[in-house]
C-alpha positions in Angstrom: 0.0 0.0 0.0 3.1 2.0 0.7 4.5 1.5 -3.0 1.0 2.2 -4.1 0.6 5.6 -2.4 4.0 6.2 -4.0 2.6 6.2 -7.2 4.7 3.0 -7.8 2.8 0.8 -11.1 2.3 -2.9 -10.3 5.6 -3.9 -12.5 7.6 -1.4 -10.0 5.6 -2.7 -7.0 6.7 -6.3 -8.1 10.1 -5.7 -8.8 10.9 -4.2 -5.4 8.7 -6.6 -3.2 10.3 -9.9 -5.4 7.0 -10.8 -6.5 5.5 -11.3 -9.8 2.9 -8.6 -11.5 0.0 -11.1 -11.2 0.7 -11.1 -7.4 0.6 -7.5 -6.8 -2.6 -7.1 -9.4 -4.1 -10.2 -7.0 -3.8 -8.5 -3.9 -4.5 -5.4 -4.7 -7.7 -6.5 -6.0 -8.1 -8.1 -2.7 -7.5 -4.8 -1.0 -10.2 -3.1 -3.0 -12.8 -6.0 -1.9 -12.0 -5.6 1.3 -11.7 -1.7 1.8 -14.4 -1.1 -0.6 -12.4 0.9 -2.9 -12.9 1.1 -6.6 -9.8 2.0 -8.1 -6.1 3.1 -7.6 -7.4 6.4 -6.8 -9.2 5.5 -3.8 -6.8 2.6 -2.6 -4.5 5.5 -2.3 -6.7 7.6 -0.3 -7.1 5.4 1.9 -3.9 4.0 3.0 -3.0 7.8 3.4 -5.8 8.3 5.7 -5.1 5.4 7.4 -1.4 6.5 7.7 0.4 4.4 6.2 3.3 6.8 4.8 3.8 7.1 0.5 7.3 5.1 -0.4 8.3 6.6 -3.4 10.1 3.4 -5.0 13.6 3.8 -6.7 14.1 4.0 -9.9 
């Protein structure tokens, strides 16, 4: 959620967590289910309110 906040895409978020695209898409969309959230958008504004702090991922 961290990377995601970020503005990190799902390859980047894969890259730096070791996991594959498929994996980040899958729990993401997991997230949204969960949270209620209909897009990026959204998933963002709420790990911010929730306070989890942005990690801007490396390039």
């Amino acid at each position: 959620m961290a990377l995601l906040a970020g503005g990190a895409s799902n390859a980047k978020i894969a890259e730096t967590l070791f996991v594959t695209p498929n994996t980040v898409r899958t729990h993401l969309d997991r997230i949204r289910d969960k949270t209620g959230a209909r897009n990026r958008a959204e998933l963002t504004r709420y790990a911010i309110q929730a306070g989890i702090e942005p990690v801007v991922p490396s390039p």
